[in-house]
Structure formats: structure tokens, C-alpha cells
C-alpha positions as CSV (number, residue, x, y, z in Angstrom):
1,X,47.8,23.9,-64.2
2,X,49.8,23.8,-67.3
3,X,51.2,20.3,-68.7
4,X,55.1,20.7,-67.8
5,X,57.5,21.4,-70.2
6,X,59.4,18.2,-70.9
7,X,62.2,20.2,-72.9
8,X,62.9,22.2,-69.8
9,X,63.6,19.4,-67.0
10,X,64.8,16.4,-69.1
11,X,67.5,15.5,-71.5
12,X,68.3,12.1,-70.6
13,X,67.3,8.3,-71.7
14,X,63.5,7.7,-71.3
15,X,62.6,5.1,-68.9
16,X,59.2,3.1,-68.5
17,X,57.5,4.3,-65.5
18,X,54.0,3.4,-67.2
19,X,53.7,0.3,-64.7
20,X,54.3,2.0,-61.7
21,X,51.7,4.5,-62.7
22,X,49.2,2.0,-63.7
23,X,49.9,0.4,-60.2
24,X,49.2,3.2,-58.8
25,X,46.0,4.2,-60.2
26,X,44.1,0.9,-59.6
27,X,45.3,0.5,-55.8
28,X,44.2,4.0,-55.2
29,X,41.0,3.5,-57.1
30,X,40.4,0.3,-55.2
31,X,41.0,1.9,-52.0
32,X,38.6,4.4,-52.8
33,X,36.1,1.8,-52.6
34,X,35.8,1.5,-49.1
35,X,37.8,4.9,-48.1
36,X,35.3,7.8,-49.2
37,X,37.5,10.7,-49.9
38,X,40.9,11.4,-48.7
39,X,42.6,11.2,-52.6
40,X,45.7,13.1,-52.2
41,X,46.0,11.5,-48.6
42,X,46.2,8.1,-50.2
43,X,48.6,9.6,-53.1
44,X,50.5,10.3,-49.9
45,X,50.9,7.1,-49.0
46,X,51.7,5.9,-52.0
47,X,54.3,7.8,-52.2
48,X,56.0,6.9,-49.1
49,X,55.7,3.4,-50.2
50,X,57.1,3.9,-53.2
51,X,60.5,5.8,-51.2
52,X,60.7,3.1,-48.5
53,X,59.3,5.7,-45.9
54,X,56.4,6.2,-42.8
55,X,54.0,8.1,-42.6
56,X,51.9,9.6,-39.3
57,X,48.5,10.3,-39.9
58,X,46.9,12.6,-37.5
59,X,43.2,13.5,-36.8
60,X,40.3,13.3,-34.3
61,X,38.6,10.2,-34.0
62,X,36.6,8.3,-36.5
63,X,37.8,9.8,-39.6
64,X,39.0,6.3,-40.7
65,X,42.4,6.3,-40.3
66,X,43.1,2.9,-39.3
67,X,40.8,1.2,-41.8
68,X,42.5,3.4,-44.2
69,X,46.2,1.4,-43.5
70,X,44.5,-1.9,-43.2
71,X,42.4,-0.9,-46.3
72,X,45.5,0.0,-48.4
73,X,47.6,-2.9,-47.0
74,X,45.1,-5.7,-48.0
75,X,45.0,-4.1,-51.7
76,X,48.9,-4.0,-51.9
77,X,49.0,-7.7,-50.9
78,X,51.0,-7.2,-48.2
79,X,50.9,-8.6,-44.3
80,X,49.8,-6.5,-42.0
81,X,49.6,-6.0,-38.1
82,X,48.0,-3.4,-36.4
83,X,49.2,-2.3,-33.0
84,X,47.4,-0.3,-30.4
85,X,49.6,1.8,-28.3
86,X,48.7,2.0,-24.4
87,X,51.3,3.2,-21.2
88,X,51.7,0.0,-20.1
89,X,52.9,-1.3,-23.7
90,X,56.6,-2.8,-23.3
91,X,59.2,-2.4,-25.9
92,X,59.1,-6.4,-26.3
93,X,55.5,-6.2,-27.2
94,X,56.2,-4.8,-30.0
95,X,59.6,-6.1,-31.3
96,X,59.8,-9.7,-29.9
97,X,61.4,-11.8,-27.0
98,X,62.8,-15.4,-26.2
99,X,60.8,-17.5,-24.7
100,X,61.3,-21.0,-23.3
101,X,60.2,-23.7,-24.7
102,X,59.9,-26.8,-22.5
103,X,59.6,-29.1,-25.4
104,X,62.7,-28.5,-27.3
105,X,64.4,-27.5,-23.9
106,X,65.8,-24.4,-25.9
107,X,64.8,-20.5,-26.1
108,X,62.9,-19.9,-28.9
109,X,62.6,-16.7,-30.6
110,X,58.9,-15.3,-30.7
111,X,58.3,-12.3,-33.3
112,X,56.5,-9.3,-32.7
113,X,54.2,-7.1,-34.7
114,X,57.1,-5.3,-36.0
115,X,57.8,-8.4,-38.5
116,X,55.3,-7.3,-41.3
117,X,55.1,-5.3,-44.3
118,X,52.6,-2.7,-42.6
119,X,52.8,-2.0,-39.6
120,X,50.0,0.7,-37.9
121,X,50.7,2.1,-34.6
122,X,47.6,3.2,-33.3
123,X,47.9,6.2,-31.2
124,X,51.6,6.3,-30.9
125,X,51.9,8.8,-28.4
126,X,49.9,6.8,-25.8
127,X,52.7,4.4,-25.3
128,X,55.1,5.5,-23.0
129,X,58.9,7.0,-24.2
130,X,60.9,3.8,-23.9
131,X,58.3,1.8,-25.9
132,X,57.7,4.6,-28.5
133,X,61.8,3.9,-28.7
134,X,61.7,0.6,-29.8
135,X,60.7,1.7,-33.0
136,X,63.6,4.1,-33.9
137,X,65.6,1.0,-34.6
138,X,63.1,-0.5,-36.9
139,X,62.1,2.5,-38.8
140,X,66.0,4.0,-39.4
141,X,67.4,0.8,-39.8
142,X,64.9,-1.7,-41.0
143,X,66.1,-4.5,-38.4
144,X,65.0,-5.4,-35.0
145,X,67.9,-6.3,-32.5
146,X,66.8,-8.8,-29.7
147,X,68.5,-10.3,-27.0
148,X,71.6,-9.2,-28.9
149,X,70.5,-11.1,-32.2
150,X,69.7,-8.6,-35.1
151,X,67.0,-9.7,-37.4
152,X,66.3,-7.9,-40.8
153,X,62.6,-6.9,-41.2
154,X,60.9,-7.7,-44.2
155,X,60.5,-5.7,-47.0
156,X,58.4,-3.7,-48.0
157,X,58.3,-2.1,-44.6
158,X,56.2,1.1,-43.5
159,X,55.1,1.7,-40.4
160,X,51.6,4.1,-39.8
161,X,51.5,5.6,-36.9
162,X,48.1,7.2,-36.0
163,X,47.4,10.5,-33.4
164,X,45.0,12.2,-31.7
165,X,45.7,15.6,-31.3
166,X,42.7,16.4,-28.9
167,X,43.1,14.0,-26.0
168,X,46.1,15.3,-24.7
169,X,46.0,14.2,-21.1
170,X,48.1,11.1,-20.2
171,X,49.6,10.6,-23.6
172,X,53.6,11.1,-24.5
173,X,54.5,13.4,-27.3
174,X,56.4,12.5,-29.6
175,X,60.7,13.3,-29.3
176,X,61.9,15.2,-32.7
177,X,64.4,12.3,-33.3
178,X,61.6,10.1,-34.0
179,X,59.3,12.3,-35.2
180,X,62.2,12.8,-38.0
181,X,61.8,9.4,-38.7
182,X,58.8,9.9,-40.3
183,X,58.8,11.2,-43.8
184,X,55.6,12.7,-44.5
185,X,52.7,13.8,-41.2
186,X,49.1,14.0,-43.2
187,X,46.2,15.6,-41.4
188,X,43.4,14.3,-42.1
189,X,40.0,16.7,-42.1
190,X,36.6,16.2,-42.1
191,X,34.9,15.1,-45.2
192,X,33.6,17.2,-47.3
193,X,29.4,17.7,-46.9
194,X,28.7,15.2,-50.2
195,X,31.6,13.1,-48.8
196,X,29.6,12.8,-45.4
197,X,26.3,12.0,-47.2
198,X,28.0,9.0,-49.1
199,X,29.1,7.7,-46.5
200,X,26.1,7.7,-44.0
201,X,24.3,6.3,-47.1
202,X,26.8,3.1,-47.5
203,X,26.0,2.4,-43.8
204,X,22.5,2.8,-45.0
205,X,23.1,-0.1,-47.6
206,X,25.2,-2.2,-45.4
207,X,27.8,-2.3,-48.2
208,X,31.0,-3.6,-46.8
209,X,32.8,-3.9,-50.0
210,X,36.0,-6.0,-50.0
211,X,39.2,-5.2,-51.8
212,X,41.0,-7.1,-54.3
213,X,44.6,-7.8,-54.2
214,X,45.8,-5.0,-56.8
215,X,50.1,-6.0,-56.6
216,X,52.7,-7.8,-54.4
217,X,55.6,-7.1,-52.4
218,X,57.8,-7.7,-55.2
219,X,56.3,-5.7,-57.4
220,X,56.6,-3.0,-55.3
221,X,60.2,-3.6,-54.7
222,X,60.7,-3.6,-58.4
223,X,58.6,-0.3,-58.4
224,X,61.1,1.2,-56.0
225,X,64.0,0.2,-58.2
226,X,62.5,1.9,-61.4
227,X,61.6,5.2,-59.1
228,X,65.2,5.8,-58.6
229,X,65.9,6.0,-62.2
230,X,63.4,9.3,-62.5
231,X,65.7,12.2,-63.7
232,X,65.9,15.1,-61.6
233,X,67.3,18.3,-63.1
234,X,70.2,20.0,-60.9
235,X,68.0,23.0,-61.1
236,X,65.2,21.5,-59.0
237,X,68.2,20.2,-56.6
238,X,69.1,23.4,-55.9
239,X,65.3,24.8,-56.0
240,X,65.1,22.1,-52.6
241,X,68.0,23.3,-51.9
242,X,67.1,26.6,-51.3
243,X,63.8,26.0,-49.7
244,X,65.5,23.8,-47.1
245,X,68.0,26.8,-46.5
246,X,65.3,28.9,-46.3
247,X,64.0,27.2,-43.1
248,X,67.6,27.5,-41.2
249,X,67.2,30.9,-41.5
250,X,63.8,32.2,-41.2
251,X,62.7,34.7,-38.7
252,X,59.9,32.7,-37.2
253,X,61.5,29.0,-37.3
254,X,63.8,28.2,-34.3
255,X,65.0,24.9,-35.4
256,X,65.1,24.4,-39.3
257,X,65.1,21.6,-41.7
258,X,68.1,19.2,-41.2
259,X,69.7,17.1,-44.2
260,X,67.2,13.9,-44.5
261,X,64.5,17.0,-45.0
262,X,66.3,17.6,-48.5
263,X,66.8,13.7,-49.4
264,X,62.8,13.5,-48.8
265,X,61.4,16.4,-50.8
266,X,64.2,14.8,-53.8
267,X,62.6,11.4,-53.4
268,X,59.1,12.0,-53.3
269,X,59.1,14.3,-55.9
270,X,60.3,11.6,-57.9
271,X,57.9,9.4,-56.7
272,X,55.1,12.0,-57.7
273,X,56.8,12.2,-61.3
274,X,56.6,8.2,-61.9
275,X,52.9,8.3,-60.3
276,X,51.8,10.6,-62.6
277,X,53.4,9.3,-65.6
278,X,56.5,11.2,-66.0
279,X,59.8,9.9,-66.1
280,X,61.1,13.4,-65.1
281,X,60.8,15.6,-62.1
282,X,59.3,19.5,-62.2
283,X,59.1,21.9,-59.5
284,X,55.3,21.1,-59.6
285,X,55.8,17.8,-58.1
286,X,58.3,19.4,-55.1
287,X,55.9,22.0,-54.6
288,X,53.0,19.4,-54.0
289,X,54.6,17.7,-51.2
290,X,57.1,20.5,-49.2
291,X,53.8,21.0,-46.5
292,X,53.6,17.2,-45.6
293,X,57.1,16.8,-45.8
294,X,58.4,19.8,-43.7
295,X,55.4,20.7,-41.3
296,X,56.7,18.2,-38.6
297,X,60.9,18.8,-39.4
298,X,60.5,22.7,-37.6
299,X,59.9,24.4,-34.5
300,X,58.4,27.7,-34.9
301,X,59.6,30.5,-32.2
302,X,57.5,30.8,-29.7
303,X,56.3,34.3,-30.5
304,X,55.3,32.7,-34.0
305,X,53.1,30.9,-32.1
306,X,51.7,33.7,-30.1
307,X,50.8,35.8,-33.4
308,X,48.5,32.6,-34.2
309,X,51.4,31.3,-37.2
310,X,51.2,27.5,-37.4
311,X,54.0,24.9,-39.4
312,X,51.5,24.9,-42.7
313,X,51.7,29.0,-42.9
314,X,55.1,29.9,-42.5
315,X,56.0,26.6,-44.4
316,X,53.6,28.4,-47.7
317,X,55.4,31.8,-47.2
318,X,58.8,29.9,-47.7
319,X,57.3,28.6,-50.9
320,X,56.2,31.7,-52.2
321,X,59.7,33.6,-51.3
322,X,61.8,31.3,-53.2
323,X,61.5,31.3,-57.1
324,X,60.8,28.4,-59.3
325,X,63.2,27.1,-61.5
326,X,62.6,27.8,-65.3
């Protein structure tokens, strides 16, 4: 791939995005440590860090997706909580309730899981409707209202939400209003044949290496702040623009890309363009992130589906319909 022409995209004040690239180099390279593979995955997640967004992970079992969040939480230095998502979870299980406390005669407020800077919801769509529900509030609005008290949630806040798309039976899918809450849904593959060998060879050693603490919350907030500044050229606005457009419209797509769809691609691109250095956004960096973006914002038309077309496909076609920007 060619080095981008800064000329082309950028006429505006420089800004330093050198620390948020450093930042991200050295949490994804000590992530790597215990998570063997999975590099644009974890760039992923970076990236909906850095854009205040979630993220739902989905893959058969045992690929290591939960000790990928808990992995990646520990070197952010951030709190975590991990949830596992059952029918007979209730929505107060996860947000909170009052409970009353004999010594101070008084109701006292006990917080959930939901009051950390990571949260992972394992298995998501096990948990029935009304529990998967609780978290709409949370996730769009970054508060938690209970008992008719609103609480703000801390920030950072992400919430990883794991599936399992083989074991269907007895499990909830997801409702499009939530699943539109999430900004980017990863699939995670098998490893790749060396990737298996390394790590069948580390459970060999018995190496359990532990993570260092690589940033803080703060710094992360601060890291948000600068990622707003990155310029975007109105030509890449309307280069989103049109592949947005482009899925209202297709022949194969029922229900196309809404609004938030647009605001995502715009912000993690910019994201992408401080990660890698750049204080300026190219069609490179949109183009890198439309399939984990969009693949969960449509529903293909049901003959689509019958021809064997899945999200990803028709999703690359779009791309390759709608010219770049030069």
C-alpha cells in the first residue's frame, strides 16, 4: 500500500497525535503477550476505546475472547467486571438495586457490574430480552437509572459483549435497536496453523505471563479529546456519505444503514489516522473499518440469503462500486 498523500487530505494546523500512537503500540504489543494472534481484532478495540464505543465479539468457543477483554482491560489500567449472561439473569443483576440495611435503618444503594470501566457480557444473547434491555440505557446514555435515581457511569466505559453463533437453542437474539448500539461486531477465526502451534507450545511451558499496566483512565480520556481534533477532508465525508447511501438503496439490502452508521465510520477512521500516526484522515483508514462497522447495521433480503450472499459480501461489493476520493 502506498504511504498516503498528505497534500491531498490535509491543509490545516498539525496536531500531536504521537502519544496516542505510542499508547497504542505498547498496549497492543503487551496484549499480544498473552493473546497469540488476533492483531487487527485488538486494533479494533482500540479503536472503539478511543471513540467511546462497544464492541461484540463473536466466535465459537475457546478462541479467547473473554481473556482477550480482561487481558486488554488489565493493560489499560482500568476496572473491570465480567458478567456471564444466563435466562434467569435479572435486569438488577446487572445494573443495581436498594437494599436494606438494618444497621443504618435506611436503603442503601448496591452497584452492579455495570459500574466499571470494562464491562464483558458473556454470551449476551443467553440472557433473556428484558435483561439484555437493561443495558440499552447504559450503553446510549452512559448512566444507569435505579429506583428512579440516575447514576452516571464511569468513564472510560465499554461494554464487550461476547456470542456464540453455534448454540442456538435456548438463547435470545439480539433486537436491531441494541444491536445498533454497538459500533463495531469482530469475528473472530481460528488461528492461523503457526498461531495454533504457539499456542499449544505456551501451555507446554506453563507460561502465564502477566501484563503490565501500559496507561490510565485519564490518559485515555485525554486521548479521546486529542482524537477529535484529527482533520477529516469534506471529500472523505461525502466518500461515507455515499457508501452509507449506497446501502439504503441496494438491491439485496432490505433495511440499510441509518445515521449513527455514518457518525461511526467518521470517528473510527479518525481513530485509525491518530493510531497510526497521522493527524489526518484518508479513504484508506474508512475503507479498513466499513466491514466491522456496517455488517451488523443491515438486513439482507431474504433472497440474498438464499443465493448464499452474507453481510461481509455485499458490504465489499458496495466498496468496490463507490469511487475513492482523490
Amino acid at each position: 500500500m502506498e504511504a498516503p498523500d498528505k497534500a491531498k487530505y490535509y491543509d490545516h494546523e498539525e496536531i500531536d497525535v504521537v502519544p496516542i500512537r505510542e499508547i497504542a503500540q505498547e498496549v497492543l504489543s503487551e496484549v499480544s503477550r498473552v493473546i497469540v494472534g488476533y492483531g487487527e481484532i485488538l486494533q479494533q478495540l482500540f479503536i472503539a476505546l478511543l471513540v467511546n464505543g462497544h464492541v461484540l465479539l463473536e466466535g465459537v468457543p475457546g478462541l479467547g475472547k473473554t481473556v482477550m477483554a480482561k487481558t486488554f482491560a488489565k493493560t489499560l489500567g482500568i476496572s473491570f467486571r465480567r458478567v456471564q449472561f444466563t435466562p434467569d439473569l435479572l435486569p438488577a443483576d446487572i445494573t443495581g438495586t436498594k437494599i436494606f440495611n438494618q444497621n443504618e435503618g435506611a436503603f442503601v444503594l448496591q452497584k452492579g457490574p455495570l459500574f466499571a470501566n470494562l464491562v464483558l457480557a458473556d454470551e449476551i444473547n443467553r440472557a433473556a430480552p428484558k435483561t439484555q434491555a437493561a443495558l440499552l440505557e447504559a450503553m446510549a446514555e452512559r448512566q444507569i437509572t435505579i429506583e428512579g435515581q440516575t447514576l452516571q457511569l464511569e468513564k472510560p466505559f465499554i461494554v464487550v459483549a461476547t456470542e456464540n453463533p453455534v448454540e442456538m437453542e435456548g438463547t435470545y437474539p439480539l433486537p436491531e435497536a441494541q444491536i445498533d448500539r454497538f459500533l463495531f461486531k469482530l469475528w473472530l477465526d481460528y488461528p492461523e496453523k503457526d498461531e495454533e502451534v504457539e499456542i499449544m507450545r505456551r501451555q507446554i511451558s506453563g507460561e502465564s505471563p502477566s501484563v503490565e499496566v501500559i496507561t490510565t483512565g485519564e490518559e485515555i480520556l485525554a486521548a479521546q479529546k486529542i482524537m477529535n481534533l484529527v482533520y477529516i477532508d469534506d471529500r472523505i465525508l461525502k466518500y461515507v456519505r455515499d457508501i452509507i447511501l449506497k446501502t439504503r438503496n441496494h438491491p439485496q439490502i432490505a433495511l440499510g444503514c441509518g445515521p449513527r452508521a455514518s457518525l461511526t465510520l467518521m470517528k473510527c477512521a479518525k481513530a485509525r489516522a491518530a493510531i497510526l500516526g497521522r493527524s489526518y484522515v484518508t479513504p484508506d483508514d474508512v475503507r479498513a473499518l466499513i466491514i466491522p462497522a456496517l455488517n451488523h447495521r443491515i438486513l439482507l433480503k431474504p433472497e440474498a440469503e438464499l443465493e448464499g450472499l452474507d453481510a461481509k459480501a455485499v458490504i465489499k461489493s458496495i466498496v468496490e462500486d463507490i469511487s475513492i476520493p482523490i
